[in-house]
C-alpha positions as CSV (number, residue, x, y, z in Angstrom):
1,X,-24.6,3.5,9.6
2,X,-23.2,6.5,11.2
3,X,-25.4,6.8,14.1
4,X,-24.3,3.5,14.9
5,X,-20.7,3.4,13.8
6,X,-19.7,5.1,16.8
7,X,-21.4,2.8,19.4
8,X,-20.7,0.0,17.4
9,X,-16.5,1.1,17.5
10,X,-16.9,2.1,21.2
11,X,-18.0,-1.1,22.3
12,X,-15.8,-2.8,20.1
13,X,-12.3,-0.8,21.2
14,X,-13.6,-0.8,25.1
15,X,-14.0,-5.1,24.9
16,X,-11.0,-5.3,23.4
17,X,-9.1,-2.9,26.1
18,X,-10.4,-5.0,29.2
19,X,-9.7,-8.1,28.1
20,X,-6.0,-7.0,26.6
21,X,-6.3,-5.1,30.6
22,X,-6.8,-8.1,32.1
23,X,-4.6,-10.5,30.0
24,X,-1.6,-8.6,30.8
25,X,-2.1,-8.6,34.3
26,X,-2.1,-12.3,34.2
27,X,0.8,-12.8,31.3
28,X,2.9,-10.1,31.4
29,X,6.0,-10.1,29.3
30,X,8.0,-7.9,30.9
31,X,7.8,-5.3,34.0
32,X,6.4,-2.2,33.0
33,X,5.2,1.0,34.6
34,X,1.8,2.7,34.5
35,X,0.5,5.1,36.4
36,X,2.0,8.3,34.7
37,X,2.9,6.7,31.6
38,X,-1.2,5.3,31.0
39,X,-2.2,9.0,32.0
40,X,-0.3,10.6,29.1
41,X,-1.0,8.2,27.1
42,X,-4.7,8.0,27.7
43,X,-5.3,11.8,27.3
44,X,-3.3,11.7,24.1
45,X,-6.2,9.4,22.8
46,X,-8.9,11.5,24.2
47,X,-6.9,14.4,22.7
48,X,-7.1,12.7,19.3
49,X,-10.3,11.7,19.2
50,X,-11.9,15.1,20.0
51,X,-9.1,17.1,17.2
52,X,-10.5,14.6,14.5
53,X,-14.0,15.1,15.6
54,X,-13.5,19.1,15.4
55,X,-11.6,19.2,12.7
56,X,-13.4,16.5,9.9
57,X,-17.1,16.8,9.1
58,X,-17.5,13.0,8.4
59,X,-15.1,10.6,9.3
60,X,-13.5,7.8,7.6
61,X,-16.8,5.6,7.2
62,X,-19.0,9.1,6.6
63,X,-16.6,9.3,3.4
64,X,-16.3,6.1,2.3
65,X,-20.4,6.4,2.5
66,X,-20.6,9.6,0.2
67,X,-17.8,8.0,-2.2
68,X,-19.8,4.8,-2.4
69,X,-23.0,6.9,-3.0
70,X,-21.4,8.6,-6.3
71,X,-20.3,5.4,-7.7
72,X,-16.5,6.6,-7.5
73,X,-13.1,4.2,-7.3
74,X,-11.4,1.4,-8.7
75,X,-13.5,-1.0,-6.5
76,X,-17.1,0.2,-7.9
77,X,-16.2,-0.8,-11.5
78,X,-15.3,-4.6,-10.2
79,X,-17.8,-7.1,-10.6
80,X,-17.7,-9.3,-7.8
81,X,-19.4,-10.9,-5.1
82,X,-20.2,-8.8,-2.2
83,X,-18.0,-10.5,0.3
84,X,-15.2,-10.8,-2.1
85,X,-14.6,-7.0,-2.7
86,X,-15.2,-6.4,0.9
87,X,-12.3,-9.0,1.8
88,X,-10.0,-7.3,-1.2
89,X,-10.9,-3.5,0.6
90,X,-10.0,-4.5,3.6
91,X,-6.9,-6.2,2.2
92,X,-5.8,-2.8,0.4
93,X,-6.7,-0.6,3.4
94,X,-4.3,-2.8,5.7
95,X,-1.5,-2.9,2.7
96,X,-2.1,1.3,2.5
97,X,-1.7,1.3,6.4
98,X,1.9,-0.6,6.2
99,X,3.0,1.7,3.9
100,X,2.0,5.1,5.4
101,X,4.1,3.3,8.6
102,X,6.9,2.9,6.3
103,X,6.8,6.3,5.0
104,X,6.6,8.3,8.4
105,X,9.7,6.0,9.2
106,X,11.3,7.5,6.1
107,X,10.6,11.4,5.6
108,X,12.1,13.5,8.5
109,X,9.3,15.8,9.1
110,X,7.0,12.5,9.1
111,X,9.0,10.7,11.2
112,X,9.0,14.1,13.8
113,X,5.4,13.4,14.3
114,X,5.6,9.6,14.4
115,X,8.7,9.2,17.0
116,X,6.3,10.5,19.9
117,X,4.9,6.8,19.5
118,X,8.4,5.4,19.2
119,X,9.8,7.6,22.2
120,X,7.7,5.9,24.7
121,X,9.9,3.9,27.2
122,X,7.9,0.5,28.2
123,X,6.1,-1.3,25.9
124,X,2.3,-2.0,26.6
125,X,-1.2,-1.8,25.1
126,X,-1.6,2.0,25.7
127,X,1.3,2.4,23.6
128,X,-1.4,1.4,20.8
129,X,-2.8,5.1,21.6
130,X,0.2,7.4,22.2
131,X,0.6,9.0,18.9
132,X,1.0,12.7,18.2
133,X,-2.5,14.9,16.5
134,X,-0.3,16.2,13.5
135,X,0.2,12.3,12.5
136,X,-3.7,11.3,13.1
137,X,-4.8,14.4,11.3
138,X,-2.0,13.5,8.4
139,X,-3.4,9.5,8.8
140,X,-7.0,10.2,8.5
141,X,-6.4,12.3,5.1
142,X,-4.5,9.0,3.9
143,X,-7.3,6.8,5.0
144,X,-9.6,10.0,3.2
145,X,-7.0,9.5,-0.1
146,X,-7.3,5.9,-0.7
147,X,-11.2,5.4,0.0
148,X,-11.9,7.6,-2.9
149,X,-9.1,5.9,-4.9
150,X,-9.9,2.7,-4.4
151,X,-14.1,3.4,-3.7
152,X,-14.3,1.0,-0.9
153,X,-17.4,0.3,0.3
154,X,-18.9,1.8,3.6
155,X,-18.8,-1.6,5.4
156,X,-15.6,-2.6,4.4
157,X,-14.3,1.0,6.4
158,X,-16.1,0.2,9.2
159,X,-14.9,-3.4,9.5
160,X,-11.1,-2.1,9.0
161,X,-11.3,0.7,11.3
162,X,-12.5,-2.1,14.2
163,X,-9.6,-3.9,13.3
164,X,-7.4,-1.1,12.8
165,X,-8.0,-0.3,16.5
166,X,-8.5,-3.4,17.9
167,X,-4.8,-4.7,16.4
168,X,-3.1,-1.7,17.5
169,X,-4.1,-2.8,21.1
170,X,-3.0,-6.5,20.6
171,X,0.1,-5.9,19.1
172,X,1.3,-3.2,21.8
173,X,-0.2,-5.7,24.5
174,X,2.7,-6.9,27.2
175,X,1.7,-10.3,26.3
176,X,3.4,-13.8,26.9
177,X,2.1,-16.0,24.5
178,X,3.0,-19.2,24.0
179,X,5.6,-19.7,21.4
180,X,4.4,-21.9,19.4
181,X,1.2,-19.7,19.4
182,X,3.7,-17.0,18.5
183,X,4.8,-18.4,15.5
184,X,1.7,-19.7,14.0
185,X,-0.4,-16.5,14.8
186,X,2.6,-14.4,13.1
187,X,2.2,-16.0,9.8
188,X,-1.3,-14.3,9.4
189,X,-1.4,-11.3,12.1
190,X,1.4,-9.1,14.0
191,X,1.6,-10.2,17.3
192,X,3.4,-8.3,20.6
193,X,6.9,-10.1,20.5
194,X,6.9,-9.1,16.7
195,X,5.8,-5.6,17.0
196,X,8.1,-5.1,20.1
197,X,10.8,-5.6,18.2
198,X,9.6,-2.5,16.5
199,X,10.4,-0.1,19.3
200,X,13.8,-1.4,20.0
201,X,16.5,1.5,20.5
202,X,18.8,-0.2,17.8
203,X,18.1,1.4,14.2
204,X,18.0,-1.7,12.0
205,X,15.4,-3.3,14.4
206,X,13.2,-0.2,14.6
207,X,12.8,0.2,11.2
208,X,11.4,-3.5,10.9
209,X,8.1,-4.9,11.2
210,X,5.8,-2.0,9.9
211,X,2.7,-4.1,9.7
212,X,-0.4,-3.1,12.0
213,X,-2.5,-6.2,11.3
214,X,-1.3,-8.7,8.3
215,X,1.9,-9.9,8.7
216,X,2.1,-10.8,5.0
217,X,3.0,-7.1,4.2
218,X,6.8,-7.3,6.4
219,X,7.5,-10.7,4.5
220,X,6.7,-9.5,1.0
221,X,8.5,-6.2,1.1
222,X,11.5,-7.2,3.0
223,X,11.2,-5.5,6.2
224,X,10.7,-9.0,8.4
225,X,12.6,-9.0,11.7
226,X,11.9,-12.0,13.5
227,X,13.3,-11.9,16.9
228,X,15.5,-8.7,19.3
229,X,19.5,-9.0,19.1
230,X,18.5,-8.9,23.1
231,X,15.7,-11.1,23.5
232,X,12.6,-9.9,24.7
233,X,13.6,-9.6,28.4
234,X,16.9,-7.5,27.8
235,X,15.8,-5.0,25.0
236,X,15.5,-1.1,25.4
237,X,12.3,0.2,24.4
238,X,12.4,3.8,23.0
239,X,14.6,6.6,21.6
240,X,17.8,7.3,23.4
241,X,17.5,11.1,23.2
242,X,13.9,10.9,24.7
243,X,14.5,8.6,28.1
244,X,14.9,11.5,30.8
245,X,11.7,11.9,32.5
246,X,11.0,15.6,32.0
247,X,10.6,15.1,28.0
248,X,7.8,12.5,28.5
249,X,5.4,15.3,29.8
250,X,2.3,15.7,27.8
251,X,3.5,19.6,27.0
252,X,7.0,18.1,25.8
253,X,5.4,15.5,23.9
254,X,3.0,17.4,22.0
255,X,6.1,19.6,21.6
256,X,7.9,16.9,20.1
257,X,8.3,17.5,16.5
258,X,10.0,20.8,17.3
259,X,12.8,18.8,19.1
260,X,16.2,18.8,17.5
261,X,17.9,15.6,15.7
262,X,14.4,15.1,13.7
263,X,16.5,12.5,11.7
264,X,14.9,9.2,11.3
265,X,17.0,6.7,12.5
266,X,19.5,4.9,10.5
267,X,19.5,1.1,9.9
């Protein structure tokens, strides 16, 4: 499985790019600039990718493989049909995944490492890759954490790492979808508008709507914020303390978490 994983990921996350590509080119949401911004952004994914192939032996599927091999976690000692402990892994990883957001939101040195995402001024699918190497690192030991606690199988990793990545592009997408398309996709998914409202510049709307794939997890735990106080149109995307140009260079950015007022901000 993981001398395919990667091709099957690669073609999965490249797919999913064009089309999200293309789709905002012919709905966009709002106006928003590329060029520089999709540079930095870019070669903060390549960045990422290569630290987390240097620095792991296996990855998260390789683990989940070696955990699943030894019989280990809560998972391996349910009787069930195949597909239903699949569905239940892939259930808890995405629950685990709302609550590591939550939590990087929470603990200043966490939320040091997690505002580079948040101090990104427009709003598009490449913000779905802008995220600082100290928070993937910290992420994939989570991911590392709760396949051995829960033992979830090999499979059920891969699946959740397609949709991890896949989602993480949808949800950043500058998409216009229809509203009532809106509102019935966000009963089971995040979708842009409500993710957007995630990267507002007001406090009590940025820590809202944690959820990277099931919706469910915002409703149940109170963090639900359905619509901007500005609308969609008039927002401000970003931090206030990280709009002039000069801190959004790749050197500042990686630089970040060194940046005074490492305060998460306050609802």
């Amino acid at each position: 499985m993981i001398e395919s994983e990667v091709s099957i990921r690669l073609i999965a996350f490249t797919s999913t790019l064009l089309a999200l590509a293309a789709a905002e080119a012919l709905w966009a949401r709002r106006n928003v600039l590329r060029g520089e911004r999709w540079f930095i952004n870019f070669s903060l994914a390549v960045i990422n990718t290569t630290l987390l192939r240097l620095a792991f032996p296996v990855l998260a599927v390789g683990w989940a493989m070696q955990i699943e091999a030894r019989g280990w976690g809560l998972l391996q000692a349910l009787v069930m049909p195949a597909w239903l402990k699949l569905l239940l892994a892939v259930v808890l990883l995405d629950m685990a995944i709302y609550w590591q957001h939550r939590v990087f939101h929470m603990a200043p040195w966490l939320w040091r490492l997690h505002r580079l995402h948040h101090s990104d001024v427009d709003f598009d699918l490449t913000t779905g890759l802008r995220f600082h190497p100290g928070e993937i690192l910290i992420s994939m030991l989570v991911k590392f954490a709760v396949i051995t606690l829960l033992g979830t199988p090999a499979l059920a990793v891969l699946i959740f790492e397609i949709i991890l990545s896949s989602s993480s592009l949808f949800e950043h997408a500058n998409l216009r979808l229809p509203r009532l398309l809106d509102a019935r996709l966000r009963w089971l998914i995040v979708t842009p508008d409500m993710h957007r409202v995630h990267h507002s510049v007001i406090p009590r709307e940025t820590n809202s709507n944690f959820g990277f794939n099931f919706s469910i997890w915002d409703r149940v735990f109170g963090s639900y914020h359905a619509q901007p106080r500005d609308g969609h149109l008039g927002m401000r995307i970003g931090l206030e303390q990280f709009r002039d140009p000069l801190t959004q260079r790749l050197d500042k950015l990686l630089m970040q978490p060194l940046a005074s007022d490492g305060n998460p901000p306050v609802s």
